[in-house]
MDAnalysis code that builds the backbone (N, CA, C; Angstrom):
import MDAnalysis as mda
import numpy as np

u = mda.Universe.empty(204, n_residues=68, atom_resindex=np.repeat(np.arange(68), 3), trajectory=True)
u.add_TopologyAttr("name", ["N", "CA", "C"] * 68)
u.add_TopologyAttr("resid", np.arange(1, 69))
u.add_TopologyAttr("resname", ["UNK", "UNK", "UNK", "UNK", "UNK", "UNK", "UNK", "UNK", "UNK", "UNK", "UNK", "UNK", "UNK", "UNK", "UNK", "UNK", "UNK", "UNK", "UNK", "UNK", "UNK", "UNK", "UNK", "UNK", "UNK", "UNK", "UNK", "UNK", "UNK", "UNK", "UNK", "UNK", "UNK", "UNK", "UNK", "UNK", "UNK", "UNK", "UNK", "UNK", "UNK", "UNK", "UNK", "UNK", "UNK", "UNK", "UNK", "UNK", "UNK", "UNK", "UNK", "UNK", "UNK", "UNK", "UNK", "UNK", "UNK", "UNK", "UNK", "UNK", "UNK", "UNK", "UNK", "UNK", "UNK", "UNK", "UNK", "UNK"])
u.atoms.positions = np.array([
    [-194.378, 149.938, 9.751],
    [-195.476, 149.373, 10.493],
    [-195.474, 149.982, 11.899],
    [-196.426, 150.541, 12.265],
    [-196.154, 151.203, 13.706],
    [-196.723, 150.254, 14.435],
    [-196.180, 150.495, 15.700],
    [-196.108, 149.861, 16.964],
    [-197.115, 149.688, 17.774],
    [-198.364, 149.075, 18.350],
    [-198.820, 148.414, 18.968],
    [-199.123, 149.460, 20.173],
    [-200.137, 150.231, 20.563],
    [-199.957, 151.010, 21.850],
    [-199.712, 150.345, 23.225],
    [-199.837, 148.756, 23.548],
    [-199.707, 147.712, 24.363],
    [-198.134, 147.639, 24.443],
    [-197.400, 147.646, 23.319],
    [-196.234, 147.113, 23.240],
    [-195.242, 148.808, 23.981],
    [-196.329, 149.799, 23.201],
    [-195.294, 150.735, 23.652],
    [-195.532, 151.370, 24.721],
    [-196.122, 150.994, 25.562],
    [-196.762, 151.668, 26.738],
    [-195.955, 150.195, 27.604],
    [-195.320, 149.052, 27.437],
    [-194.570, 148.249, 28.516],
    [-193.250, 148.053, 27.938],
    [-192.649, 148.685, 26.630],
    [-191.738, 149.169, 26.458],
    [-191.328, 150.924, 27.434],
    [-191.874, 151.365, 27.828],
    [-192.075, 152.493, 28.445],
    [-192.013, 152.381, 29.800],
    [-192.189, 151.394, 30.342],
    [-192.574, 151.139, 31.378],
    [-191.279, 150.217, 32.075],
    [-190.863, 149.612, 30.962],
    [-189.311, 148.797, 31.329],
    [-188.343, 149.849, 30.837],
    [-188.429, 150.447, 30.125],
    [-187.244, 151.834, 30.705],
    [-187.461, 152.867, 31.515],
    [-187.952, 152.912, 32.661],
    [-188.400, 153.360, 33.315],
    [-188.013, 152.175, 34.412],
    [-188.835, 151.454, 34.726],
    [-187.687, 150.695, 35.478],
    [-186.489, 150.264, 36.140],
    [-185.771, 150.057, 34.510],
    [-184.680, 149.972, 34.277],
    [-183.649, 151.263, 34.582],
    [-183.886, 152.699, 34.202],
    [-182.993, 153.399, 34.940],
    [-183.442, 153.771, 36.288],
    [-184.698, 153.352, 37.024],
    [-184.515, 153.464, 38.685],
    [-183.889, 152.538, 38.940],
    [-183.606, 151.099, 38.400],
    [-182.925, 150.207, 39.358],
    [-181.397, 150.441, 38.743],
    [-180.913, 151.089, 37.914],
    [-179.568, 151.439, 37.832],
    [-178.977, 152.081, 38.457],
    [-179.732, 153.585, 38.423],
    [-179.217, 154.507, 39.695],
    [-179.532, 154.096, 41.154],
    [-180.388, 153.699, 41.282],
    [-180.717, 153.123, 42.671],
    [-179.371, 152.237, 43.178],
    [-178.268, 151.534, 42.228],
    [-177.840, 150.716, 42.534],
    [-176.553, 151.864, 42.797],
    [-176.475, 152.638, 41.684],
    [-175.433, 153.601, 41.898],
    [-175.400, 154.333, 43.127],
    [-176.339, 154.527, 43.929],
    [-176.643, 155.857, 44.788],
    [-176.331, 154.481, 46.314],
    [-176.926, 153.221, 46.191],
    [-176.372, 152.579, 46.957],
    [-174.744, 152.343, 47.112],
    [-174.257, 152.081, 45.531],
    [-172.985, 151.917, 45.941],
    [-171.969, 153.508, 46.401],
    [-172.578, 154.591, 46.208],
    [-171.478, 155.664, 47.038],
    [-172.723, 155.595, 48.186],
    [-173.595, 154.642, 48.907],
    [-173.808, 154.956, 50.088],
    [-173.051, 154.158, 51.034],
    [-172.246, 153.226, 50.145],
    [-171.748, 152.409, 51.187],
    [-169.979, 152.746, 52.066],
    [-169.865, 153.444, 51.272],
    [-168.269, 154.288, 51.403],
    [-168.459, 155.224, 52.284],
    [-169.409, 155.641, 52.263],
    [-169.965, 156.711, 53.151],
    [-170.094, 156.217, 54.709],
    [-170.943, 155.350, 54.519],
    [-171.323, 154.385, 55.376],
    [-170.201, 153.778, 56.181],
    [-169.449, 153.472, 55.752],
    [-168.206, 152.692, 56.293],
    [-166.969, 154.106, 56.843],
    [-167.016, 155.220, 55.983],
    [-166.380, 156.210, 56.777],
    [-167.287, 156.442, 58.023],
    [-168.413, 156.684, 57.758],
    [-168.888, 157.700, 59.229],
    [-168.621, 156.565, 60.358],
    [-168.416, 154.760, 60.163],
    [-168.587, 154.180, 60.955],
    [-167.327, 153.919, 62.028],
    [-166.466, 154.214, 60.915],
    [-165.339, 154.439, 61.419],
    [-164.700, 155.540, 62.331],
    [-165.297, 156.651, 61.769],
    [-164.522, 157.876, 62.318],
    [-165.623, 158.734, 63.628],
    [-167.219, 158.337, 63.314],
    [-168.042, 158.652, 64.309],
    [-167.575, 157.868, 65.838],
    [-167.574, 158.214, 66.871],
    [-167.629, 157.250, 68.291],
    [-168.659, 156.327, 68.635],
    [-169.889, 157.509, 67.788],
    [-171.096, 156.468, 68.422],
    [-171.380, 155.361, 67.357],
    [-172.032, 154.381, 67.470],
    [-171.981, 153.255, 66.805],
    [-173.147, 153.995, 65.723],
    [-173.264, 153.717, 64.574],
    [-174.046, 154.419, 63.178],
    [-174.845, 153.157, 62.896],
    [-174.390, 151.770, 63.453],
    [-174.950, 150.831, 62.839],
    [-176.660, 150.911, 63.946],
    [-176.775, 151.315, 64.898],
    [-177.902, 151.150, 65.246],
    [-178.761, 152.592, 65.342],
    [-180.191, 152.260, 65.362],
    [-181.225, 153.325, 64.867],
    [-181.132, 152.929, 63.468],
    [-182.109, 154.377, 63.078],
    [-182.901, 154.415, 62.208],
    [-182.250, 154.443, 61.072],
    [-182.011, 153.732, 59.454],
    [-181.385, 153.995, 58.564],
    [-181.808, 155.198, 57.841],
    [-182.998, 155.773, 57.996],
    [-183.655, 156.709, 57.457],
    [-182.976, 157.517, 56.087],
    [-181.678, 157.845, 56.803],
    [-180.927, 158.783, 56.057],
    [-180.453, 157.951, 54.774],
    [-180.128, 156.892, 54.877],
    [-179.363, 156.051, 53.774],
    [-180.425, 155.603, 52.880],
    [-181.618, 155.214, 53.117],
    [-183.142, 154.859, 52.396],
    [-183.487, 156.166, 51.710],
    [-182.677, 157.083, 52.297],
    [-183.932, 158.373, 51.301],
    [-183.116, 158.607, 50.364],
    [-181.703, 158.318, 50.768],
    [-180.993, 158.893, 49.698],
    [-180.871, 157.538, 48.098],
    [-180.879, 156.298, 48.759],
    [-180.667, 155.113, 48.272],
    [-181.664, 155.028, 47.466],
    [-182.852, 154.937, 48.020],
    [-183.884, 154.949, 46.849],
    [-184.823, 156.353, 46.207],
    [-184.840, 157.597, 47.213],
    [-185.450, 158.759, 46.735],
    [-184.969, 159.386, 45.678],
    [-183.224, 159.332, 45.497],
    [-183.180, 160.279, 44.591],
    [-183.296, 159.640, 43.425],
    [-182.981, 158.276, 43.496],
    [-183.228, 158.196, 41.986],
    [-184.789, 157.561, 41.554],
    [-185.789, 157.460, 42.358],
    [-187.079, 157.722, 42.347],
    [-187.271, 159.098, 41.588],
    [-186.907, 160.536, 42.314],
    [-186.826, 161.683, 41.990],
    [-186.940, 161.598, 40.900],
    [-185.072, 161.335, 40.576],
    [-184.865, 161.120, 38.672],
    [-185.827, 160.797, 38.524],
    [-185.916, 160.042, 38.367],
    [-186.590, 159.164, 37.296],
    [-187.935, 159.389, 37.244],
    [-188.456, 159.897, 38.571],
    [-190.013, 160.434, 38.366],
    [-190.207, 162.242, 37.615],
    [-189.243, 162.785, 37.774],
    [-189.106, 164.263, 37.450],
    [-188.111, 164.591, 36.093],
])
């Protein structure tokens, strides 16, 4: 019995999802090691300004993935 084009077009759509918010979670957790070295070993304080750098990497690349 084949499948429903409704069903498989939000089956499609939740795996898709589902591996941006996996890697997303992955790419957060080695941002935080990171994060905690530079805070340590930089002089100047890392916690203020712009997070810019940690957002692109946190959520872009695995946007990227997952879009490419």
């Amino acid at each position: 019995m084949p499948c429903p084009p409704l069903a498989q077009l939000a089956c499609t759509v939740v795996a898709i999802l589902l591996q941006f918010l996996y890697l997303s979670a992955v790419c957060w957790a080695l941002l935080e090691p990171l994060h905690l070295y530079r805070r340590l070993s930089e002089p100047r304080h890392v916690d203020r300004g712009p997070m810019r750098f940690y957002h692109v990497l946190g959520w872009g690349l695995p946007a990227f993935s997952t879009g490419g």
